[in-house]
C-alpha positions as CSV (number, residue, x, y, z in Angstrom):
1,X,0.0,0.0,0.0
2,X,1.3,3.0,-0.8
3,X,1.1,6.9,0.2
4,X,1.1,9.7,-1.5
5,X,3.3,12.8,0.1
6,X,2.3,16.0,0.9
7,X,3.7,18.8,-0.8
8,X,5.6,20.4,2.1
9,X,7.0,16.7,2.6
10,X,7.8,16.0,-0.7
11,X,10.0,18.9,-1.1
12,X,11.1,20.4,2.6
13,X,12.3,23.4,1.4
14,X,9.5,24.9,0.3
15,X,7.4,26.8,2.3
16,X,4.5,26.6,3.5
17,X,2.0,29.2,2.5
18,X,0.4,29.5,5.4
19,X,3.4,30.5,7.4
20,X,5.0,34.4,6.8
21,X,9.1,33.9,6.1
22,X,11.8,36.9,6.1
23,X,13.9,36.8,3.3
24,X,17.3,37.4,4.3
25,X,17.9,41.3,4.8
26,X,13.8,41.8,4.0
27,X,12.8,44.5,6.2
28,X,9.3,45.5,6.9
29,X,7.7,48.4,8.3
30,X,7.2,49.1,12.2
31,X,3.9,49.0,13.7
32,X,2.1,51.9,14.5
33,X,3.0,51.9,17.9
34,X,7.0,51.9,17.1
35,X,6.7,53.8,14.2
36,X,5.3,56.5,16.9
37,X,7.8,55.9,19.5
38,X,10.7,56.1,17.3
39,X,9.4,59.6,15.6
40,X,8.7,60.9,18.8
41,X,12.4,59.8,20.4
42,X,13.7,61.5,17.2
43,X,12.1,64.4,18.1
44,X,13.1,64.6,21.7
45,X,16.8,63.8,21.3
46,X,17.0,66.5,18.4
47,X,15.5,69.4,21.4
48,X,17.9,67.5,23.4
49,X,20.2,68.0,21.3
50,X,19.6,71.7,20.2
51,X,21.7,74.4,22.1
52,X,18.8,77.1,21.4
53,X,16.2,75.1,23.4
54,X,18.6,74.4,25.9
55,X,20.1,78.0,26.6
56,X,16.5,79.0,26.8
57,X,14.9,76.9,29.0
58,X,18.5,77.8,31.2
59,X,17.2,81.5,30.9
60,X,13.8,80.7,31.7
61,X,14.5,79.1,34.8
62,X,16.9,81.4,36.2
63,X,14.4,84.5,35.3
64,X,11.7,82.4,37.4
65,X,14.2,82.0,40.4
66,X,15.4,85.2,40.1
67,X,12.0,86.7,40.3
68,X,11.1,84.5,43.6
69,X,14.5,85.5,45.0
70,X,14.2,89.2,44.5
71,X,10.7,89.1,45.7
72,X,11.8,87.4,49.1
73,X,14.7,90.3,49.4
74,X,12.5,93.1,48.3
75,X,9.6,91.6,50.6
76,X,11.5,91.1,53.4
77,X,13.4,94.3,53.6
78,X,11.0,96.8,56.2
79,X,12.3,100.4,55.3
80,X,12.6,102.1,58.9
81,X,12.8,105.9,59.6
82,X,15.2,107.3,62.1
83,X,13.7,110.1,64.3
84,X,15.2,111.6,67.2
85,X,13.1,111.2,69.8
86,X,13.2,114.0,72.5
87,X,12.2,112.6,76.4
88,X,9.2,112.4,77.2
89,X,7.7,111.7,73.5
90,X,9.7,107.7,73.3
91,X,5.9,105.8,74.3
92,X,4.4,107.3,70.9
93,X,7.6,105.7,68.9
94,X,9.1,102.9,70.9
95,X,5.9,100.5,69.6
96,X,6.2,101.7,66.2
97,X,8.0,99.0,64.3
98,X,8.5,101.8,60.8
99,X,10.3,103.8,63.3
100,X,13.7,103.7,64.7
101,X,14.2,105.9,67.6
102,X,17.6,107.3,68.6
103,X,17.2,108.8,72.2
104,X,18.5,112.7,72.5
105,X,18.4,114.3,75.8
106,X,17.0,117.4,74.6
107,X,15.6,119.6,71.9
108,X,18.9,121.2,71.0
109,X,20.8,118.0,70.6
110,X,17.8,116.2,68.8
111,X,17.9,119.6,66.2
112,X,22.0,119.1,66.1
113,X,21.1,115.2,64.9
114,X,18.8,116.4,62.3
115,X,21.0,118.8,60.6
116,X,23.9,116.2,60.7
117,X,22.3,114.4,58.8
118,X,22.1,111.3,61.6
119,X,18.2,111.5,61.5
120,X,15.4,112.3,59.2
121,X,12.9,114.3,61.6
122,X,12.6,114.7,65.4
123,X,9.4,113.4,67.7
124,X,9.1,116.1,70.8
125,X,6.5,116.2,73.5
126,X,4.3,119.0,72.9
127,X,1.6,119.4,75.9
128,X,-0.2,121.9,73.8
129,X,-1.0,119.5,70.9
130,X,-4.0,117.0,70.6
131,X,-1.3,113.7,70.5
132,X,0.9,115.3,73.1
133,X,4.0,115.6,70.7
134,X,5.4,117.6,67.9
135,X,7.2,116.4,64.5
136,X,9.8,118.2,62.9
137,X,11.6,117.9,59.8
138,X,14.7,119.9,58.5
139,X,13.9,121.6,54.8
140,X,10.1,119.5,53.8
141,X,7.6,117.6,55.6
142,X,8.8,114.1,57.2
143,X,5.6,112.4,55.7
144,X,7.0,109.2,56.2
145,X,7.4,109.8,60.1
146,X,3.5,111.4,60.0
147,X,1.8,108.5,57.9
148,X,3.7,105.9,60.7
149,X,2.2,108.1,63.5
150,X,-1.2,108.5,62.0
151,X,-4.1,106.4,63.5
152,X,-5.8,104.6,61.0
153,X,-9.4,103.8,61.4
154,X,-11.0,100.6,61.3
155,X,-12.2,99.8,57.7
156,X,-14.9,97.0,56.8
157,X,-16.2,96.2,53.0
158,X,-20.0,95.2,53.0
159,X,-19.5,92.7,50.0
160,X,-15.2,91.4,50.4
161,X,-13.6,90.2,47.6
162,X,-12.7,86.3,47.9
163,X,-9.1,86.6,46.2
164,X,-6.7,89.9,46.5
165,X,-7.0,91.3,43.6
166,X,-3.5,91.2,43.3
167,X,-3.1,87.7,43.4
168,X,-5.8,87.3,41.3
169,X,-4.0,89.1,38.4
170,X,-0.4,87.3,39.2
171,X,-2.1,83.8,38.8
172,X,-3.9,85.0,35.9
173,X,-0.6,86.2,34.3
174,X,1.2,83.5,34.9
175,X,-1.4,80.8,33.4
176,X,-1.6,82.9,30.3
177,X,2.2,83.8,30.1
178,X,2.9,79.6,30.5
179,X,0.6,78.8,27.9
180,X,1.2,81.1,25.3
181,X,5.0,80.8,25.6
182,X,4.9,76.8,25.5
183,X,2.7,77.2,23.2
184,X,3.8,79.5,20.8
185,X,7.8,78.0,21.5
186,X,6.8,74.4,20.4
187,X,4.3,74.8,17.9
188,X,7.0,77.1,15.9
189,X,9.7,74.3,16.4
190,X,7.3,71.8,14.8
191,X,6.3,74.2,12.0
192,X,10.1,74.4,11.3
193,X,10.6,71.0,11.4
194,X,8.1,69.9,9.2
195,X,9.4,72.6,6.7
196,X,12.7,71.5,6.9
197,X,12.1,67.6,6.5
198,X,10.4,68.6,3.5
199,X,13.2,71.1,1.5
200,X,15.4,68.3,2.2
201,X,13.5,65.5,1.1
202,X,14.2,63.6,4.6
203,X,10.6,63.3,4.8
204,X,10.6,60.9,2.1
205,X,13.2,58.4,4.1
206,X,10.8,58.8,6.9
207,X,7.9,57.8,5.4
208,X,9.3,54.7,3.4
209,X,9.6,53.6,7.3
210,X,6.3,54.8,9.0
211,X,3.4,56.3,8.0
212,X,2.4,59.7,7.7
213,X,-0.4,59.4,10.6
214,X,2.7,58.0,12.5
215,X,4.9,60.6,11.9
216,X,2.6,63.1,12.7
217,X,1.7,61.5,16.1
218,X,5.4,61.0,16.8
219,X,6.0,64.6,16.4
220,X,2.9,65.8,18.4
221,X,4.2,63.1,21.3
222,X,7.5,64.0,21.4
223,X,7.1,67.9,21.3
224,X,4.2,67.7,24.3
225,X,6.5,65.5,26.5
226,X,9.3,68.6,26.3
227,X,6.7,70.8,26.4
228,X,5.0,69.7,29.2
229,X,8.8,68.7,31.3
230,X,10.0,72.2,30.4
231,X,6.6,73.5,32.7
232,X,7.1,70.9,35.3
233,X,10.4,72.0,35.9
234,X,10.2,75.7,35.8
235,X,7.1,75.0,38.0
236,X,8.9,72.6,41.1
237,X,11.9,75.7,40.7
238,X,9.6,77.9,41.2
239,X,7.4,76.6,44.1
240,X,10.5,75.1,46.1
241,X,11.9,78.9,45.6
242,X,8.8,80.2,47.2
243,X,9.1,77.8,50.0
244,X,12.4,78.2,51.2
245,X,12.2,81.9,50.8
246,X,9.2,81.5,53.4
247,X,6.6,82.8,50.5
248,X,4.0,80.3,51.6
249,X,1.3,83.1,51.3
250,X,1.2,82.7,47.3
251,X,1.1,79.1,46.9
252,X,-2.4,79.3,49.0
253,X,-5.7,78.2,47.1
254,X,-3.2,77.5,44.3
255,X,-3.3,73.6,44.8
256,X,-6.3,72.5,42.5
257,X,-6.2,75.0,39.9
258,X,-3.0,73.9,39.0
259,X,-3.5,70.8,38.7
260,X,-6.5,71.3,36.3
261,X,-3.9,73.8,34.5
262,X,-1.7,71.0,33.5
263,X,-4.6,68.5,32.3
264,X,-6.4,70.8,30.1
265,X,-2.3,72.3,29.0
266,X,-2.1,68.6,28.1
267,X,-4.9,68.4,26.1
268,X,-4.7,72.0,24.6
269,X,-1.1,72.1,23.3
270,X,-1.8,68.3,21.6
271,X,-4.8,70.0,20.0
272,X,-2.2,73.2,18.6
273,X,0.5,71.0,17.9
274,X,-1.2,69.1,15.5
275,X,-2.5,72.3,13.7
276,X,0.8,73.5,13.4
277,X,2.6,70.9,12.1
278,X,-0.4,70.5,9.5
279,X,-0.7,74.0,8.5
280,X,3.3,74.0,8.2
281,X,3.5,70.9,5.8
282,X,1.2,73.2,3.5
283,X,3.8,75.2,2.3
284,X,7.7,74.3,0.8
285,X,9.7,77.2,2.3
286,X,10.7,77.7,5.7
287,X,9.7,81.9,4.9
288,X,6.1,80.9,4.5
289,X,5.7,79.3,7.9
290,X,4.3,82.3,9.1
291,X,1.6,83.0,7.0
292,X,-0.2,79.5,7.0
293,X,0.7,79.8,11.3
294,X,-0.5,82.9,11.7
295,X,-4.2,81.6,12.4
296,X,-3.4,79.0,14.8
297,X,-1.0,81.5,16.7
298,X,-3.6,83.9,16.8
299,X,-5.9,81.3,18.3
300,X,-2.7,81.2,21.5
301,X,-2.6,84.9,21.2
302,X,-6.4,86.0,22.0
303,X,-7.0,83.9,25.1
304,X,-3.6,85.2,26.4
305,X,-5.0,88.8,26.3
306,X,-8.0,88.0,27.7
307,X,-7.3,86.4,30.3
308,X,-4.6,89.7,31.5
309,X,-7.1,92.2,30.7
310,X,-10.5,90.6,31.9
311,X,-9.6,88.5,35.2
312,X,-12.0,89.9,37.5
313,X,-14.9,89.9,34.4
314,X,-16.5,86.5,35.4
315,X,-18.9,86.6,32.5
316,X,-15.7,86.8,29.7
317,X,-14.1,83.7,32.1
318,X,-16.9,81.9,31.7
319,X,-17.1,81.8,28.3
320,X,-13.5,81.6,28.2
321,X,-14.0,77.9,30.3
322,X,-16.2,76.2,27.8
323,X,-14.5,77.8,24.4
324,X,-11.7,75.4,23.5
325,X,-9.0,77.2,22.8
326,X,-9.1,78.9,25.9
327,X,-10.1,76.7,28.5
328,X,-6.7,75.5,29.3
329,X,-6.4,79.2,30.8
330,X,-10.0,80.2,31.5
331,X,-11.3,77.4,33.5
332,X,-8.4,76.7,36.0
333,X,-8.3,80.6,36.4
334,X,-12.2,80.4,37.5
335,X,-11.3,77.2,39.8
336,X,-8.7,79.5,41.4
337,X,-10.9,82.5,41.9
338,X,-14.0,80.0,42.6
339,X,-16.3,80.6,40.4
340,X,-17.0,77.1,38.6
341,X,-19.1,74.5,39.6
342,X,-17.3,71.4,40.5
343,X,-18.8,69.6,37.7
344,X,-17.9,72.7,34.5
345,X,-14.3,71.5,34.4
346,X,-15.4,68.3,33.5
347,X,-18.0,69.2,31.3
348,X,-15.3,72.1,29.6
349,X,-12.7,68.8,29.4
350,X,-15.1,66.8,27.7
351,X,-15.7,69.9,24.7
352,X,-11.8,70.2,24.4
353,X,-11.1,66.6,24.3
354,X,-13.9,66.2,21.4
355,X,-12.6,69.1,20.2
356,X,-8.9,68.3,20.1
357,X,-9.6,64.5,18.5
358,X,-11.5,66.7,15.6
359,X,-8.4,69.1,15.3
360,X,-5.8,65.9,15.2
361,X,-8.4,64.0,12.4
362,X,-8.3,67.4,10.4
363,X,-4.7,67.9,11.0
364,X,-3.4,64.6,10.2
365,X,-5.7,64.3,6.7
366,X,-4.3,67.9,6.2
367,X,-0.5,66.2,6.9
368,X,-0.9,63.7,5.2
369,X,-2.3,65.0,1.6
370,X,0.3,67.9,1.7
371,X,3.6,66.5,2.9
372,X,5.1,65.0,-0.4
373,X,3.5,67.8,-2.2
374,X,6.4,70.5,-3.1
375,X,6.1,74.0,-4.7
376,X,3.7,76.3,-4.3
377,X,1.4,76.5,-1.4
378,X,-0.8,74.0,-1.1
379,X,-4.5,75.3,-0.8
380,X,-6.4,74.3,2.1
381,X,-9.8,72.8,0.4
382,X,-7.3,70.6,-1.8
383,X,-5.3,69.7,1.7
384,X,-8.7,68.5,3.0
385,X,-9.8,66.4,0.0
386,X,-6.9,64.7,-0.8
């Protein structure tokens, strides 16, 4: 009885077609997932890499310790008058911390004081005045002296502000100034970089390796993870400088509205990224980056100004919270001041996240139907179909 061989045992060497074999030196493309990770290491070791971005986050950070340093010296420094203080008038100066007193026995000596020079007014009992003394200054009025003797009365606001006003303003600066400049900072260097792969054709390498949804995602990864260490950085600098120079004060209430700061950031600056690096791959020349960026910088631009000129409007913060592009600035501003709900940051997340998934499938269609595409500008309605 005999049998008949199967194929694969007939002849061992072939394969078998249900089986996938490398030729020798074959290569194939990475997965999605490495593809991504290797665009967006790329992308970090080149910032690594790049003196500019280094020498300016080194500036940045020494500006921010700077500022807390100086604000702890010029805080902590009590500007004290000295007054020569005739007996019988050292009770009405001796509990007065902006006064320093220097004793003189009489009213000749404190006079001999004051036009040396060693004082800047004299404090004399005066039985005939209201206060019991008499202030004296050598050629103008020793304000200073009068406004640390004057009795201020007692002052009480029938509807008190919950923030200082002052405050208010600082955190609203800050949140505006970190946005902008993170934003405007990394957007630009992906706008350049897409320019560039293109002019030297390095873009086509990259994308005989990945895809262009890949590279795009690399890019936006890799740029938001320096984006978002640069802030974290310049942020622990910053609050471990106001603790050890004793500025505890500022860094009350702050807490939560930072925190929501960084997660809509996150979100927000994926969102720009992507429409900067697809506006950029519209055009062929690193001199037209401006004009096809100009819009999305504008969108980084307004909120910025907003948020400095109309912090204590809550009807132009609220709709600040719920419009996208500024909610990464608006709502964590209104957290701070507390004015939202608990539930509107969640309900403003939600609208920026569907928002910024619409921005990155517009962007990447956009990327992806311009980036091989050389010469002239490439219009926007033939971007978007392709």
């Amino acid at each position: 009885m005999s049998t008949q061989a199967s194929p694969t045992q007939a002849n061992p060497t072939q394969a078998d077609p249900t089986q996938t074999t490398n030729a020798p030196g074959e290569r194939h493309a990475p997965r999605f997932l490495d593809g991504v990770g290797l665009i967006a290491g790329r992308e970090i070791t080149m910032r690594l890499r790049s003196k500019a971005f280094l020498w300016s986050t080194a500036v940045l950070m020494l500006a921010v310790l700077a500022s807390v340093v100086l604000g702890s010296i010029f805080g902590a420094q009590e500007t004290t008058t000295k007054v020569a203080v005739v007996a019988g008038a050292s009770a009405v100066v001796d509990d007065n911390p902006a006064l320093e007193p220097v004793a003189a026995s009489d009213q000749d000596e404190a006079e001999r004081m004051l036009r040396a020079g060693d004082v800047d007014a004299i404090v004399a009992p005066a039985a005939s005045e209201p206060l019991g003394i008499t202030v004296y200054g050598l050629d103008s009025p020793p304000d200073s002296v009068v406004s640390a003797l004057s009795v201020e009365p007692t002052v009480e606001l029938l509807e008190p502000a919950a923030t200082d006003p002052t405050l208010a303003y600082l955190v609203a600066f800050g949140f505006g100034l970190v946005f902008f400049m993170s934003a405007i900072t990394f957007g630009s260097t992906i706008a350049q970089s897409v320019v560039e792969e293109k002019q030297t054709r390095i873009v086509e390498i990259l994308l005989s390796t990945v895809s262009a949804r890949a590279l795009l995602t690399g890019k936006v990864i890799g740029n938001s993870v320096m984006a978002m260490a640069q802030i974290l950085a310049i942020a622990v600098l910053a609050i471990l400088g106001l603790i050890v120079t004793g500025q505890r004060v500022l860094l009350g209430g702050l807490g939560g509205s930072v925190v929501w700061f960084v997660v809509f950031f996150a979100v927000g600056f994926v969102m720009l990224a992507a429409l900067f690096a697809a506006t950029a791959a519209m055009v062929s020349r690193a001199e037209d980056i401006g004009s096809v960026t100009t819009p999305v910088t504008m969108l980084v631009m307004i909120p910025y100004f907003l948020v400095v000129f109309f912090n204590d409007d809550p009807t132009v913060l609220t709709i600040m919270s719920y419009v996208p592009f500024s909610a990464p600035v608006g709502m964590p501003m209104r957290v701070f001041l507390g004015d939202a709900q608990w539930w509107e940051p969640f309900v403003s997340l939600a609208i920026l996240l569907a928002t910024a998934a619409l921005a990155v499938w517009i962007g990447e269609r956009i990327y992806r139907n311009s980036l091989l595409r050389t010469g002239p500008r490439v219009k926007l309605a033939e971007a978007l179909q392709g």
